[in-house]
C-alpha angles and dihedrals in degrees: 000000000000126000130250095187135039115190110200097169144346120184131183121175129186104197101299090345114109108202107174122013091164128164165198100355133166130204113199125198111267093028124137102187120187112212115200129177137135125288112279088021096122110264105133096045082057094056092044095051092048084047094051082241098116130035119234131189092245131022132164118164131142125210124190085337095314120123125224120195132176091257098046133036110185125218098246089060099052089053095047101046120046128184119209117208125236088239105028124203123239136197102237089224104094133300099259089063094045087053083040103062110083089048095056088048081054091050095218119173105287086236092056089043086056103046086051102052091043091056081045093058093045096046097055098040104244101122091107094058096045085120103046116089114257096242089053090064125097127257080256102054089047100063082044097057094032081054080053088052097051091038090054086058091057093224123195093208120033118193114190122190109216101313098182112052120136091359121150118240099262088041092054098048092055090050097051081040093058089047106049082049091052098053089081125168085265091051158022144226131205118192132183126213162116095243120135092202090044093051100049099043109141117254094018120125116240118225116169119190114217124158092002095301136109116231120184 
């Protein structure tokens, strides 16, 4: 499979703490890597550097032949990878319009928009809760919609922060199902956890961070 992303280098420093010194990396299109590692061991900055989202003291990736560096993230980059929060925000308006926003900050035609919120609905499974307000739903309801979100963008790289914590059982087998259905032949997905179930699906890469480095 080829790869979307190479990672040649992604430094973070805290004072005289070195926290990730990772690379190279390669994410290839199709992938659904799992990415462990304790607590504090530098996952979500990972994912945020890769995402343009945090700022690191080296970084040197590529992607489809456009170069990131610490000191310049360019614009392609930021519309083809998106990184979902553990604990994502949303708009308490509805969900279609949550699903809706970064649609509308792409300004696409409001048919397409539509056509594309309404697959989202379907795809993760919230079309019975269109009229309920987004902070009445469960821990559960909310990574669904905020998947919707990222899948409505297309994006080529899809980086997830521990989407199933405390989670309850049937909650956390619609979200890994939503996952595995998402790391498709055109894309990957990176996600970052502590999940058994996660860790162990079947076909998923392993990679574990220790010590500031990524091990497969």
């Amino acid at each position: 499979m080829s790869a979307i992303v190479q990672l040649e280098e992604a430094t973070k420093r805290y004072g005289a703490k070195t926290l990730l010194q990772v690379g190279p990396l390669a994410l290839a299109a199709g992938d659904l890597i799992v990415l462990t590692g304790d607590n504090g061991s530098g996952k979500s900055t990972l994912l945020k550097m890769l995402a343009g989202l945090e700022p690191g003291d080296r970084l040197r990736m590529r992607f489809d032949g456009v170069q990131a560096t610490e000191a310049s993230y360019p614009a392609e980059l930021r519309r083809a990878i998106i990184y979902v929060h553990q604990h994502p925000y949303l708009f308490n308006t509805s969900i279609a319009d949550n699903i809706r926003y970064g649609l509308r900050l792409r300004k696409l035609p409001a048919t397409e928009r539509e056509r594309r919120v309404q697959d989202a609905i379907a795809w993760a499974g919230v079309g019975s809760l269109e009229a309920v307000e987004p902070r009445r739903l469960s821990g559960g309801e909310k990574q669904r919609v905020a998947l919707a979100r990222a899948k409505v963008l297309e994006p080529r790289v899809l980086l997830v922060d521990e989407p199933t914590a405390n989670l309850d059982a049937a909650s956390r087998q619609q979200v890994i199902e939503l996952l595995r259905r998402t790391a498709t032949g055109d894309n990957c997905v990176v996600v970052a956890c502590h999940d058994r179930e996660l860790i162990e699906l079947e076909g998923a890469r392993r990679w574990h961070l220790g010590d500031g480095r990524v091990e497969a």
